[in-house]
Backbone as CSV, one residue per row, in Angstrom:
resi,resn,N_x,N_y,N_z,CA_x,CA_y,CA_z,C_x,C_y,C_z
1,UNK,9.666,-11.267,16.903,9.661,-12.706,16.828,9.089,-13.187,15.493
2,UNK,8.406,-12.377,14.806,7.743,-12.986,14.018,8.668,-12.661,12.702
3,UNK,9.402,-12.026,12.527,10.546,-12.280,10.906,11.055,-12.982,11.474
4,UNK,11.824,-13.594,12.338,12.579,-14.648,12.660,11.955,-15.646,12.568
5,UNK,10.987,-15.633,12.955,9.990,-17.240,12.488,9.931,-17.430,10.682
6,UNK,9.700,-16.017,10.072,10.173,-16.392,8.662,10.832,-16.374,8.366
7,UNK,12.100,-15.888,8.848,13.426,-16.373,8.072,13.244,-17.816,8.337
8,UNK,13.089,-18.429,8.919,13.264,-19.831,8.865,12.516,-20.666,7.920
9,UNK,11.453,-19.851,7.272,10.431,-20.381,5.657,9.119,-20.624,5.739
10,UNK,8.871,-20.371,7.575,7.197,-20.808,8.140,6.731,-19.363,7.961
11,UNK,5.484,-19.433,7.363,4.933,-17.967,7.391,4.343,-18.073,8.612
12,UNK,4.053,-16.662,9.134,3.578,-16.314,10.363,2.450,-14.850,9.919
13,UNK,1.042,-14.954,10.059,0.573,-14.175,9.951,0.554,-13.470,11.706
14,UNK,0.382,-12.227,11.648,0.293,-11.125,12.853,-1.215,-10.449,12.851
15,UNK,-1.898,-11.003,13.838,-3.369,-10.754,13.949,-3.087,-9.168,15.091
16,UNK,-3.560,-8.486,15.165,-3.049,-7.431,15.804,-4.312,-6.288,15.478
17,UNK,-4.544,-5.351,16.887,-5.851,-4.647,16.723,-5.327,-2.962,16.494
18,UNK,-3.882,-2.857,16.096,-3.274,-1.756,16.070,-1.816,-1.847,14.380
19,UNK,-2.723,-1.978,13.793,-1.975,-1.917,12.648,-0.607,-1.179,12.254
20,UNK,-0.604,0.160,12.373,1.235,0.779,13.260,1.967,0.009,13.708
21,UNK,1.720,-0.618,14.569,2.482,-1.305,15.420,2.983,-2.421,14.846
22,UNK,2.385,-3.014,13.642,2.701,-4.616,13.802,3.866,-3.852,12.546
23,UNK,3.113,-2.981,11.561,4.305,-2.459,10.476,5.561,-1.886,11.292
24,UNK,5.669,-1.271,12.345,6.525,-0.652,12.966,8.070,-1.909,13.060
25,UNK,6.968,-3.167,13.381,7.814,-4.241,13.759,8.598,-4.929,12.907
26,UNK,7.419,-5.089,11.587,8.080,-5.229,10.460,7.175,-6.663,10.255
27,UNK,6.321,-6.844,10.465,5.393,-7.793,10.464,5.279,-8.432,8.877
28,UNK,5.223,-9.446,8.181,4.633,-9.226,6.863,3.546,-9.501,6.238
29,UNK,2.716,-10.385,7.115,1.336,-10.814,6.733,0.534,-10.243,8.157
30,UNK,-0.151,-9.118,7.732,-0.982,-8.580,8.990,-2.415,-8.596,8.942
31,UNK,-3.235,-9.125,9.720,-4.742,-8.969,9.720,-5.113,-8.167,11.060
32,UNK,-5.938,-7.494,10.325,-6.204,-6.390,11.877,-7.259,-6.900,12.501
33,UNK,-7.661,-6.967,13.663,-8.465,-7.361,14.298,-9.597,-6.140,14.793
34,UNK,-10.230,-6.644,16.369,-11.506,-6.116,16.315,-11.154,-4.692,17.399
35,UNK,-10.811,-4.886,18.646,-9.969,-4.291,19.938,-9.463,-4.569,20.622
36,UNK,-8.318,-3.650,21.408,-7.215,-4.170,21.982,-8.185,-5.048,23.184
37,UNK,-8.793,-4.627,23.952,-9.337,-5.618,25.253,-9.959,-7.039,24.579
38,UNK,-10.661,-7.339,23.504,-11.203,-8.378,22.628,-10.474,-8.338,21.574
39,UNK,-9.593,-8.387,20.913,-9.191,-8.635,19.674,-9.649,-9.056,19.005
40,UNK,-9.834,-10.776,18.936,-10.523,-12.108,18.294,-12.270,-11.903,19.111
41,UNK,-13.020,-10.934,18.805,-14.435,-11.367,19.488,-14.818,-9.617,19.832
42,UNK,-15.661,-10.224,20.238,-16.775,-9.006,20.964,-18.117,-9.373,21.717
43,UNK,-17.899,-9.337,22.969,-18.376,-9.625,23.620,-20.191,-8.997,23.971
44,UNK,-20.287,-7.934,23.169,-21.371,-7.296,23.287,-22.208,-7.904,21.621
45,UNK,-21.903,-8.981,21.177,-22.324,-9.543,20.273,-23.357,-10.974,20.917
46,UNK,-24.323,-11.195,19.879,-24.767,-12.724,20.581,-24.112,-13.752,20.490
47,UNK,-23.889,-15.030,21.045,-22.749,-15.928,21.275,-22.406,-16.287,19.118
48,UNK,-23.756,-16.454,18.713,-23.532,-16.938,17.248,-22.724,-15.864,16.898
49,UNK,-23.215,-14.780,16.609,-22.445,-13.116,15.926,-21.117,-13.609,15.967
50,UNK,-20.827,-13.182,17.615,-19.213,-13.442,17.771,-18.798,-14.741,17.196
51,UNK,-19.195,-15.916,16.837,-18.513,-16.831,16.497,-18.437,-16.858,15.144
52,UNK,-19.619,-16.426,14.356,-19.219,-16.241,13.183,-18.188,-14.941,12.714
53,UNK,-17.851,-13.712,13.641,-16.660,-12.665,13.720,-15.789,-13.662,13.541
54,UNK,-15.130,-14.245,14.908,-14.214,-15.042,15.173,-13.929,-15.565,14.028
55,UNK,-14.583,-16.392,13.601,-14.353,-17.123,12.422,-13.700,-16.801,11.010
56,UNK,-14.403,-15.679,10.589,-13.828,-14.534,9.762,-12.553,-13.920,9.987
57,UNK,-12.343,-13.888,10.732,-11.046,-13.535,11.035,-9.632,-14.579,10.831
58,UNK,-9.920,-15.431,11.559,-9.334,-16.772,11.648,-9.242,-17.358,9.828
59,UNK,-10.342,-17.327,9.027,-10.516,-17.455,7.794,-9.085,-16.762,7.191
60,UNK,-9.771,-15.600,7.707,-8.704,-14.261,7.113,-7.296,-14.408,7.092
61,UNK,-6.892,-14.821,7.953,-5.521,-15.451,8.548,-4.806,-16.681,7.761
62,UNK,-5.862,-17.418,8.083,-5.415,-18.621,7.285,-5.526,-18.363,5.384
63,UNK,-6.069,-17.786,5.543,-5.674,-17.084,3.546,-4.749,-16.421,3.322
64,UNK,-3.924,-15.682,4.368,-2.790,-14.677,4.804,-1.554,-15.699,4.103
65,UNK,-1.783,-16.758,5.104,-0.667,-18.042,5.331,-0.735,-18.645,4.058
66,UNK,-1.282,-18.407,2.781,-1.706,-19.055,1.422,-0.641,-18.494,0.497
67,UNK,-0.442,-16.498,0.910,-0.291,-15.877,-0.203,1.131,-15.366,0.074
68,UNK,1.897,-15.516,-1.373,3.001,-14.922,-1.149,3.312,-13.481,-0.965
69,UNK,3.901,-12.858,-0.504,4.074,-11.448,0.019,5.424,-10.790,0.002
70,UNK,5.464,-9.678,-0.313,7.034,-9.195,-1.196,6.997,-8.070,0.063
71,UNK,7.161,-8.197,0.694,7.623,-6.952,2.032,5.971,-7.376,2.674
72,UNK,4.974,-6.141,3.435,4.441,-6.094,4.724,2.789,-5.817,3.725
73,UNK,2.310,-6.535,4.162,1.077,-6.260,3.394,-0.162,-6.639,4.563
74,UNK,-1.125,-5.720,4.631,-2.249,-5.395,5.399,-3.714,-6.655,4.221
75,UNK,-4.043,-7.401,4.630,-5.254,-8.055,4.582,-6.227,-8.122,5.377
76,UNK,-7.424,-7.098,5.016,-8.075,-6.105,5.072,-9.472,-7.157,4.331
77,UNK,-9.527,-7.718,3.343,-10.523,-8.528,2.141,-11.252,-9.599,2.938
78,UNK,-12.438,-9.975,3.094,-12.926,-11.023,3.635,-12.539,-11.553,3.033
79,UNK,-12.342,-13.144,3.586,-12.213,-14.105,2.521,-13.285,-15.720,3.286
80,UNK,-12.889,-16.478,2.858,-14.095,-18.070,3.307,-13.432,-19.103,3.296
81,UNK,-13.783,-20.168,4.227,-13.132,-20.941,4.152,-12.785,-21.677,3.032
82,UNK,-13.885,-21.540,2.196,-13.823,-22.609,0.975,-12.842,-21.299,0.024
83,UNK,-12.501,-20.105,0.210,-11.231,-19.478,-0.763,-10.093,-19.797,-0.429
84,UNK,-9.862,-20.134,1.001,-8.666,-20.688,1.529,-8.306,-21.831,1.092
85,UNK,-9.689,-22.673,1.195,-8.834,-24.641,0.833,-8.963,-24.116,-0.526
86,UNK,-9.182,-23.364,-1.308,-9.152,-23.320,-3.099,-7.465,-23.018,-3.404
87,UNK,-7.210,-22.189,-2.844,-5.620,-22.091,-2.644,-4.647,-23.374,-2.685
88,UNK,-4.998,-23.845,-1.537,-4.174,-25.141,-1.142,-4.047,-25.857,-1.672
């Protein structure tokens, strides 16, 4: 589903806790996440921890959706909110 969402010109980043898989699919903006049962979180974190995880991630994503990409590329780099709106 998700090259078909870009052929149409909307990028679609693929948050995914199994990196194989999303390349297998053909994914092109991939951020790996944390685990398959929590992906986005971790529950054995204190409520702040996990929200600042969460967040980072979500960051991560939305900087994904910034950058142009020539085939399947893994973003892996922290990034912040304030590198994201610097983009925009």
């Amino acid at each position: 589903m998700v090259k078909e969402i870009e052929k149409t010109g909307i990028p679609v980043v693929h948050m995914c806790t199994v990196v194989p898989i999303s390349l297998t699919v053909g994914a092109n903006r991939i951020v790996p996440t944390i685990a398959i049962p929590h992906p986005l979180g971790n529950p054995k974190l204190d409520p702040a921890e996990e929200k600042a995880l969460r967040r980072k991630l979500v960051e991560k994503a939305l900087h994904a959706l910034t950058v142009e990409v020539e085939g399947q590329t893994v973003f892996e780099e922290d990034v912040t909110l304030k590198d994201v709106l610097a983009k925009a």
